[in-house]
Structures are given as structure tokens and as C-alpha cells.
C-alpha positions in Angstrom: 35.3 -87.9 51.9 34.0 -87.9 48.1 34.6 -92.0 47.1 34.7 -92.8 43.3 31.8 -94.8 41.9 34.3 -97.6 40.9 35.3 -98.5 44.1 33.7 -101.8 45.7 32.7 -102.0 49.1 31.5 -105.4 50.6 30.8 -107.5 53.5 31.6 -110.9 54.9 30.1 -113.4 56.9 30.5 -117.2 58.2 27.7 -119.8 58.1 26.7 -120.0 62.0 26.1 -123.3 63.8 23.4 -122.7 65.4 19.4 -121.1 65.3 20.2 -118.4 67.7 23.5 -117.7 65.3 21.3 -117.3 62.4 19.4 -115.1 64.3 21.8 -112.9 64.9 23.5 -112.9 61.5 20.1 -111.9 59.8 20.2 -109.0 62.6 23.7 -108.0 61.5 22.9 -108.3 58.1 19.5 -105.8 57.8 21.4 -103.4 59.7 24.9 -103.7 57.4 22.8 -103.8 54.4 21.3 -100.4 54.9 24.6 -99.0 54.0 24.3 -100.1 50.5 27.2 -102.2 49.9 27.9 -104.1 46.6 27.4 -107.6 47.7 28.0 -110.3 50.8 30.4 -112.9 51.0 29.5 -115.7 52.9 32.1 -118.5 53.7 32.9 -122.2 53.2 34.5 -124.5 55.2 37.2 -126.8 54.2 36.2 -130.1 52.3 32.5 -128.7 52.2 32.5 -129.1 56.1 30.1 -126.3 55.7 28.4 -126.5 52.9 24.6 -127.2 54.1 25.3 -123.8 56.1 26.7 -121.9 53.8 23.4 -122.8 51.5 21.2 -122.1 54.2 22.8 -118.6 55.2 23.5 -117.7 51.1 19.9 -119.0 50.2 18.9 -116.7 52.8 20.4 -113.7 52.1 19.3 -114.0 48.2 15.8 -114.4 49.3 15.9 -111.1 50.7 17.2 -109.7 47.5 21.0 -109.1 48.6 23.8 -110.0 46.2 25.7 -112.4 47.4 29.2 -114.1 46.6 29.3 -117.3 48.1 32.8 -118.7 48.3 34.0 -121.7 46.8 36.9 -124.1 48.0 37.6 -126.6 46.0 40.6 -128.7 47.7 38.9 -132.7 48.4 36.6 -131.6 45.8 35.8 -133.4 42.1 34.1 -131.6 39.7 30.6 -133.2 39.3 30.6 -131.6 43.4 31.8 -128.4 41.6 29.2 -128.9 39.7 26.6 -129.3 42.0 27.3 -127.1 44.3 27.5 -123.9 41.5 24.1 -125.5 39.9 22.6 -125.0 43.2 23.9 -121.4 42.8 22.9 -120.5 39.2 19.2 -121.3 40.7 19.7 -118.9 43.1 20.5 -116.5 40.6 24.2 -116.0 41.9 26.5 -114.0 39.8 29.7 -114.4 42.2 31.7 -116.6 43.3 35.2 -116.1 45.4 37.4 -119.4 43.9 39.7 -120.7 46.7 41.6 -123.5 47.0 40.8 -124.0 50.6 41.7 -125.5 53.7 43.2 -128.7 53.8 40.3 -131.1 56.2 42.1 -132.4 59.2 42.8 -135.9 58.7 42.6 -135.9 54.5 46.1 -137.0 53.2 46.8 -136.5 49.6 44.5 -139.0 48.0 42.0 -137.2 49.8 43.0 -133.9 47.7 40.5 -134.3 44.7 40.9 -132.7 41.5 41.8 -129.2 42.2 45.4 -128.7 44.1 45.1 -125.0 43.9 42.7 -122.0 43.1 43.8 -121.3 39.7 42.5 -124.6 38.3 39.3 -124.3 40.0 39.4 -120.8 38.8 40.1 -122.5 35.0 37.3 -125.2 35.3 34.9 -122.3 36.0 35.7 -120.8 32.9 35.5 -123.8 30.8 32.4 -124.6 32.4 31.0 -121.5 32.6 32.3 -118.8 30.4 31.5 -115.5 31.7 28.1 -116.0 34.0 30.2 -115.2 37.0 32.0 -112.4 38.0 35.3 -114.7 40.2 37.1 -113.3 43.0 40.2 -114.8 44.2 42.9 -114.2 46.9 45.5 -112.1 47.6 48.3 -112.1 50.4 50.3 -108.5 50.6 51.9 -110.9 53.7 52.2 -113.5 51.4 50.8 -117.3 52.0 51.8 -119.2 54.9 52.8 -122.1 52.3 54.4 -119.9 50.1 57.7 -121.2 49.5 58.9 -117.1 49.5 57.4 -113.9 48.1 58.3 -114.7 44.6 56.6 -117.9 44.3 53.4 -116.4 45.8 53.4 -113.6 43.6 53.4 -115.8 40.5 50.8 -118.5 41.9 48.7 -115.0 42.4 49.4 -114.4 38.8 48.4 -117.7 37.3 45.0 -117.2 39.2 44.8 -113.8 37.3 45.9 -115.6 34.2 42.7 -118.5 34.7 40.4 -116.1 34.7 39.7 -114.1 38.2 38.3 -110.9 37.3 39.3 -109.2 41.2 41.4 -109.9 44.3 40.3 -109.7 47.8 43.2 -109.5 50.3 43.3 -111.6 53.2 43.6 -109.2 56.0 46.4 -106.9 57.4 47.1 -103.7 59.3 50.4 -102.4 57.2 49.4 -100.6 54.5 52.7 -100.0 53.1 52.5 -104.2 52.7 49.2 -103.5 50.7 50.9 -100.9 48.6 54.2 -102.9 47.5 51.9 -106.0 47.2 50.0 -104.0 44.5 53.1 -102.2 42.9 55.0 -105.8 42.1 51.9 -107.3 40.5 51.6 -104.2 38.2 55.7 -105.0 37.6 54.6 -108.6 36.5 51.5 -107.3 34.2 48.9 -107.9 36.6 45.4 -105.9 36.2 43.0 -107.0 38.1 41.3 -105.0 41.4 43.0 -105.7 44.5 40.5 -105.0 46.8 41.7 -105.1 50.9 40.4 -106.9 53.4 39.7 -105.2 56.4 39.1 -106.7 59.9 37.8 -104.8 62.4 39.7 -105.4 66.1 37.0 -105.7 69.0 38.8 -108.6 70.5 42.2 -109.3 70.5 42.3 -112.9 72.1 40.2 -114.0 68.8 42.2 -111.7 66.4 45.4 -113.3 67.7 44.3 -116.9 67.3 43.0 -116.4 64.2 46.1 -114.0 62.8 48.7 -116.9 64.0 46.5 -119.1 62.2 46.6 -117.9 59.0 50.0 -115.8 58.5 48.4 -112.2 59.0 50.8 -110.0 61.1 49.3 -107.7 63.7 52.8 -105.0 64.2 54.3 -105.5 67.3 53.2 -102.0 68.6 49.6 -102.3 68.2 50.0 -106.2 69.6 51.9 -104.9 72.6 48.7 -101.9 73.3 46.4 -104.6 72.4 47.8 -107.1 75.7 48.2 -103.9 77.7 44.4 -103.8 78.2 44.0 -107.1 79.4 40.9 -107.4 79.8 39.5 -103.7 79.1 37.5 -104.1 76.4 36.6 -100.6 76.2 39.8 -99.7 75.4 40.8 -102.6 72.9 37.2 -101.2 71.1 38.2 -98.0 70.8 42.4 -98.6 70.1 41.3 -101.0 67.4 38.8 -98.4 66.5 41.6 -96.0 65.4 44.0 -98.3 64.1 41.7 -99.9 61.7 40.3 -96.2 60.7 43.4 -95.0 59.9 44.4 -98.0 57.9 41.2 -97.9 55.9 41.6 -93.7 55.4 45.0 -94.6 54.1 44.3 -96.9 52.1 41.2 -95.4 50.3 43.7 -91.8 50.0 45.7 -94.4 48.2 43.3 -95.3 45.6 42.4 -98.8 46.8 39.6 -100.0 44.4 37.7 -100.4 47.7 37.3 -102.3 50.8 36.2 -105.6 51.9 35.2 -106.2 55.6 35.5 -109.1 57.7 32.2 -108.8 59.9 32.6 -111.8 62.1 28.9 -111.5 61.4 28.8 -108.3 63.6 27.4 -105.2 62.2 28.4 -102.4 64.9 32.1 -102.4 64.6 31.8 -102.5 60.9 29.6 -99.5 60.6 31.2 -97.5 62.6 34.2 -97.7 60.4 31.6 -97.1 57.3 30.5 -94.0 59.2 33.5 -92.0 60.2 34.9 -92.8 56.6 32.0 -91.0 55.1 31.6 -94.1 52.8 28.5 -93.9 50.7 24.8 -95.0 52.1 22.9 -95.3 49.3 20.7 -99.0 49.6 21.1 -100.8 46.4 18.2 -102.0 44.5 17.1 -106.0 45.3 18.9 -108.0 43.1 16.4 -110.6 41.6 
């Protein structure tokens, strides 16, 4: 298919624990980043449990001259960290951040919080601090937030993220589109602007994908959870079922003028490409950032 210039197409990854886990991120990476896509997310775990990872795998990718958007959680955070941690980035010559609130650590009661409660005032002390040097993602839940007192109340702490200053959304991911489109249709009710950019996960493996879906509020429909435990432990089949599910979510939602697609790697390269592929997305390498 013929995809607009305007649309945004990205990758992430997680900091892995261990040598042979770098390993085979850098693999995944060199073979995703022939593909072209605008930049790499790389994660962050709650309270900074990650953070000399996530330096090690984000000063990695930028010396190899790949954007990159490192995320940012701020919950158990105070600013000088804030601080640090984006001073660390500006000599990196990062240009992108994704602002999240983050996690809460296990064992951290409220006086553990820090200075930032939510996203949007990290979001706002980013912009104070500063001003426009980065382009700020934040997040977006067509399922809504597992905290979220009801859809209502999500929608508007989405908004007052907008309103600090995010310039695009990256939804967490999902496999309804018709969530993703009435997600998008009541933020342009309330005046909201931005990109909402979905987040795709690729199924290979649907003991993980469960865990990690009852986790964090994302619904897998009943009918492709039902084919999924029918296969037991034919992964073959899961493979190429998830294939086809997630391809015709993405075809969907790219016929519906998503401003793009974001892809949750699990720092593997194969599932993802394959999707990249059979949607004819674009595979033009960009030019080393500096």
C-alpha cells in the first residue's frame, strides 16, 4: 500500500539483563533498522530500577547513529534526578523523550512518591526546563488505565498531558481497533490534537502476552484468547494465528488513517518485520542521526 509521508513508524525495546541479551538486542536491532523506521524507544523501569541499562542499551543505539527516544518515568523521582538523567541525554544528542509517570516500585509507599504524581507534571517540568529541545511522547489507553477511576477521568488526565506540553501519543497496546477509533474520536470531541500513534504487539507467545495483558489492563477478545489456548503448545500455529490477527489490525488501522504505528519488539526483529513486510510499509534506511 502507498503510506503518507506523515505517518510515524517506530520500534521498541527493553534494556536486557544480561551480555548475551545485549547481544541479541544489537542483532534485532541492525536487522529492524534496515527498514528505516523513525526512531527506537527503549524502556525504563520503575523507580530507575533500570536506569544503568537503559543508558547502556540507548547509549548504544546512538552510537550507531539510530534515533532514539528513551523513556522517562518519573514516579520516586525529584527533579535534580530528572535532571540528570535528561543531561545525560542532551550529551547524547537525544531529541525524544516518552514522559511517563511510571510504575509504582514494589515496596515504595507514598513518601516514597517524589515530586511527580503523574506524567503531565513531568511532562510540565520538561517544558519549563527545557522549552522545545525535545520532541515528548506520552501515553494513551483506547482501553483506558487500569487506575482510571472510569473512562471519563482517563480521558481528561490524557488531556491535561496534551495540555503540558506532549507533542504525540503512543497507545499502550490492543487488538480492537474499533477501541482505537472511539478513543481517538472523544479526544477530538474534547479539543485534543495531538498524533495518536498505536501500539502494536506482535503475538508469538501467548503464555507471555497473557501475563503481561492481565498485567497492565490490555484486553486480548475472548475469540482470539480462546484460538490462542486451543493450540496449547503449537507454536506454529499461535505464530501464524497471531500473524493474521495482528496484520489485519495494523491494515485496519493504517486504512483508517492512523498517523502510524508503534511496535512492541520484545527486542525480536522477525515477528516485527514480517508485519513491516506484508504491509508494504516503507524501506527506505534513514540517514545517521548525529
Amino acid at each position: 500500500m502507498n503510506t503518507p509521508h506523515q505517518q510515524t513508524f517506530s520500534f521498541e525495546l527493553f534494556p536486557p539483563k544480561t551480555s548475551e541479551g545485549m547481544d541479541k538486542l544489537k542483532t534485532a536491532v541492525k536487522r529492524l533498522n534496515a527498514v528505516g523506521p523513525r526512531y527506537f524507544s527503549c524502556t525504563y523501569g520503575a523507580g530507575g530500577s533500570t536506569r544503568a541499562r537503559t543508558f547502556a542499551t540507548v547509549d548504544w543505539l546512538r552510537a550507531q547513529g539510530i534515533a532514539t527516544a528513551p523513556h522517562l518515568a518519573c514516579i520516586g523521582s525529584e527533579k535534580d534526578e530528572i535532571r540528570d538523567i535528561v543531561g545525560h541525554y542532551i550529551e547524547h544528542g537525544i531529541d525524544r523523550l516518552v514522559a511517563l509517570r511510571g510504575d509504582m516500585p514494589s515496596g515504595m509507599g507514598r513518601a516514597g512518591l517524589g515530586t511527580f504524581r503523574y506524567a503531565n507534571e513531568l511532562v510540565a517540568f520538561l517544558r519549563e526546563e527545557y522549552g522545545d529541545r525535545f520532541t515528548i511522547e506520552v501515553a494513551a489507553y483506547p482501553e483506558f488505565h487500569p487506575q482510571a477511576r472510569n473512562a471519563q477521568a482517563d480521558l481528561e488526565n490524557f488531556k491535561r498531558k496534551v495540555e503540558a506540553g506532549a507533542d504525540t501519543a503512543i497507545t499502550q497496546y490492543f487488538y480492537s481497533a474499533e477501541a482505537y477509533f472511539w478513543f481517538v474520536e472523544e479526544c477530538q470531541r474534547m479539543g485534543i490534537e495531538v498524533p495518536i500513534i498505536p501500539g502494536v504487539m506482535p503475538i508469538s507467545n501467548y503464555a507471555q502476552l497473557a501475563r503481561f495483558s492481565d498485567a497492565c489492563g490490555a484486553e486480548i477478545p475472548r475469540w482470539i484468547r480462546k484460538r490462542l489456548e486451543g493450540y496449547g503448545d503449537d507454536t506454529a500455529s499461535i505464530r501464524s494465528f497471531g500473524h493474521e490477527v495482528v496484520l489485519e489490525l495494523c491494515q485496519r488501522l493504517l486504512d483508517g488513517d492512523a498517523p502510524g504505528l508503534h511496535f512492541y519488539t520484545m527486542n525480536q526483529s522477525a515477528p516485527t518485520l514480517k508485519l513491516w513486510r506484508e504491509l508494504g510499509l516503507p524501506e527506505t534506511r534513514p540517514q545517521a542521526q548525529s
